[in-house]
C-alpha positions, -999 to +999 in steps of 0.1 A: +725-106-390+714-075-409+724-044-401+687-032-390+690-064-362+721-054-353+713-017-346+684-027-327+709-050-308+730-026-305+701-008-286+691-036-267+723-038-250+729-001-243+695+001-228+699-026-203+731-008-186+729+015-158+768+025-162+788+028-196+797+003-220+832-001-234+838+000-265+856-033-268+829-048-249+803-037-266+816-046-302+825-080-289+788-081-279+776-076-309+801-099-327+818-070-347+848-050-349+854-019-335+858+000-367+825-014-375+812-006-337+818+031-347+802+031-381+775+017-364+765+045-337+772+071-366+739+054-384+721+057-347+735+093-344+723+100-380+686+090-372+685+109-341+699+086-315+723+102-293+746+076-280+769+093-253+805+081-254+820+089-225+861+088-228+878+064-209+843+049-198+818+040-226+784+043-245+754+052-228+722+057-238+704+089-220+670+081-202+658+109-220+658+094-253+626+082-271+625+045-287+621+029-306+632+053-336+611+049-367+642+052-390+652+017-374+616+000-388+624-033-411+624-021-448+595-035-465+609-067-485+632-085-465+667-086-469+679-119-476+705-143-454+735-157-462+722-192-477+698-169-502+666-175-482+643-140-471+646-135-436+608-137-421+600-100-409+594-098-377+554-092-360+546-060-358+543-048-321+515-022-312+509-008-280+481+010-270+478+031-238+478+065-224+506+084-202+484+086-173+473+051-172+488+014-160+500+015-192+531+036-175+541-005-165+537-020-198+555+006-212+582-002-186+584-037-198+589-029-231+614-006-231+635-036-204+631-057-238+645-035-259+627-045-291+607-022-317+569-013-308+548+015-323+526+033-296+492+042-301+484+069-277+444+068-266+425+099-249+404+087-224+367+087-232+355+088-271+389+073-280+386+043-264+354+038-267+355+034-301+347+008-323+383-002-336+394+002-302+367-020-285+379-045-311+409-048-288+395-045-259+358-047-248+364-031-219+375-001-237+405+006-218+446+007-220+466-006-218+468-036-242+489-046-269+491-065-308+516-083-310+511-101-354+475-114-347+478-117-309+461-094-288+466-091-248+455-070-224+459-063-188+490-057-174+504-086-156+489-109-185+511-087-212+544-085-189+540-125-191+531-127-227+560-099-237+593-121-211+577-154-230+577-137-267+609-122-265+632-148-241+662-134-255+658-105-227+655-130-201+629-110-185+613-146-172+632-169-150+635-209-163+602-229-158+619-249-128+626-218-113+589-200-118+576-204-087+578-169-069+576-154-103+544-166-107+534-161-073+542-128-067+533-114-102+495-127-102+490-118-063+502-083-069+471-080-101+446-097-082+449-103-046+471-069-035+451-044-062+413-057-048+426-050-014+441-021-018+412-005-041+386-016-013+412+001+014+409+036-001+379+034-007+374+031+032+357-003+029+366-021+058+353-061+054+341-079+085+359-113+098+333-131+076+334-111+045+370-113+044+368-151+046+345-145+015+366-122-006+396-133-027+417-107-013+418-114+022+429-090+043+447-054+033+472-055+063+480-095+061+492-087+016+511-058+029+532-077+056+531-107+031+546-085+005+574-067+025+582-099+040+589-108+000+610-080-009+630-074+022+667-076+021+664-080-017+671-066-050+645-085-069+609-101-059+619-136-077+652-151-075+684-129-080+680-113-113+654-087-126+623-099-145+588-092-155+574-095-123+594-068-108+579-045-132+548-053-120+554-053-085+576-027-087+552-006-106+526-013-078+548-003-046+563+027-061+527+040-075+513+025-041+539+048-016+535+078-041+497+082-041+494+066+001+475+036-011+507+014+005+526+026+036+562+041+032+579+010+047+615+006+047+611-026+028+590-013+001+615+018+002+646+000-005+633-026-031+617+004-051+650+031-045+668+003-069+640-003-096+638+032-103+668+041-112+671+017-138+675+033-174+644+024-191+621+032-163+636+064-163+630+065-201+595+061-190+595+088-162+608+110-193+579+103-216+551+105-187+568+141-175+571+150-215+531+147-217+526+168-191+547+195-201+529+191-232+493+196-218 
């Protein structure tokens, strides 16, 4: 492992824990010693990573802080492993977006993964409309994401695409187990946001219209999805994953802006999603460009 991939590991592991990390645990993590575990948050520290080390607790990594850092980008000719071969450099990972966009859940789900991305912030009008950027998306609108020569966009497509490309964060249950995963992740982008966007908008659909429409009926997805996330920490199965980013993202911005009721259900499942440390990483960023004008 160099020691770029094991910084970024390094990263990875800090950034999926609420509480501090031990020192011994965290070097036997990363396979190293703990003199070596030192040297190595002295390089983060130097490149303006402040890892908090907590006595008698741990590391930490504040939600505040920005990744990934540019001083931890792969150098430009490979560094060579152990047998003498040139490590393949890993696809470059672009995302585009805008603060105040559905972007905020892409960004979620990268900064769960824990890997390196460069963000390509887009204004909304002129900016996105342009020709490079129609080139990624037709549509002309964030967020969306180049991953090598793959492009993807809409949300729940990239929150997929991202827990498949990167299994190693276990952001996507086992294929046997998929089944509310999938469920719950492609009914939240299609079903849940048609109804809810035709429920603010004050269309109400008649008994046969709603027969006709794909969404079905506004009040029937919310019990459906409260019923799904009562009682529990996480939509599908016991562990976190991509989908509750995406359905997380959804009731939380749902119960802040009144497009979902503030039931206790919904209340609960979001009260634990949001505290963990790279949504608040997030929250930083979105509350950093509005200070920021």
């Amino acid at each position: 492992m160099s020691r770029t991939t094991r910084l970024q590991e390094l990263i990875r592991l800090l950034r999926h824990r609420r509480e501090p990390m031990p020192g011994p645990e965290l070097a036997e993590a990363l396979g190293v010693s703990l003199r070596t575990l030192y040297q190595e948050v002295a390089v983060l520290r130097a490149v303006g990573i402040e890892v908090v080390n907590t006595p008698g607790e741990g590391y930490v990594l504040p939600p505040e802080v920005t990744l990934p850092p540019p001083a931890l980008a792969e150098p430009g000719a490979p560094e060579k492993a152990e047998g003498g071969s040139a490590e393949t450099a890993p696809a470059e990972l672009v995302f585009y977006t805008n603060p105040l966009s559905r972007g905020g859940i892409v960004h979620w789900m990268l900064e769960e993964l824990g890997v390196n991305y460069r963000t390509v912030t887009l204004e909304y009008g002129a900016a996105m409309k342009s020709p490079e950027y129609l080139a990624i998306n037709p549509l002309g609108k964030v967020p969306a994401i180049r991953h090598g020569d793959t492009v993807v966009t809409e949300s729940a497509a990239i929150c997929a695409y991202l827990a498949d490309a990167f299994p190693e964060a276990r952001l996507a249950p086992p294929l046997s187990a998929r089944g509310d995963y999938y469920r719950w992740l492609f009914l939240a982008a299609g079903p849940l946001e048609s109804a809810i966007a035709l429920n603010d908008l004050g269309v109400q659909p008649t008994a046969e219209q709603k027969m006709r429409l794909g969404c079905g009926d506004y009040w029937t997805l919310v019990e459906a999805l409260a019923g799904a996330v009562a009682g529990r920490s996480y939509i599908a199965g016991d562990v976190f994953s991509a989908a509750d980013v995406y359905v997380g993202s959804h009731i939380g911005w749902g119960m802040q802006f009144g497009t979902l009721p503030r039931r206790p259900e919904f209340e609960a499942y979001w009260a634990g999603l949001r505290q963990r440390p790279a949504h608040q990483r997030c929250e930083a960023f979105v509350q950093q460009a509005l200070a920021s004008g």
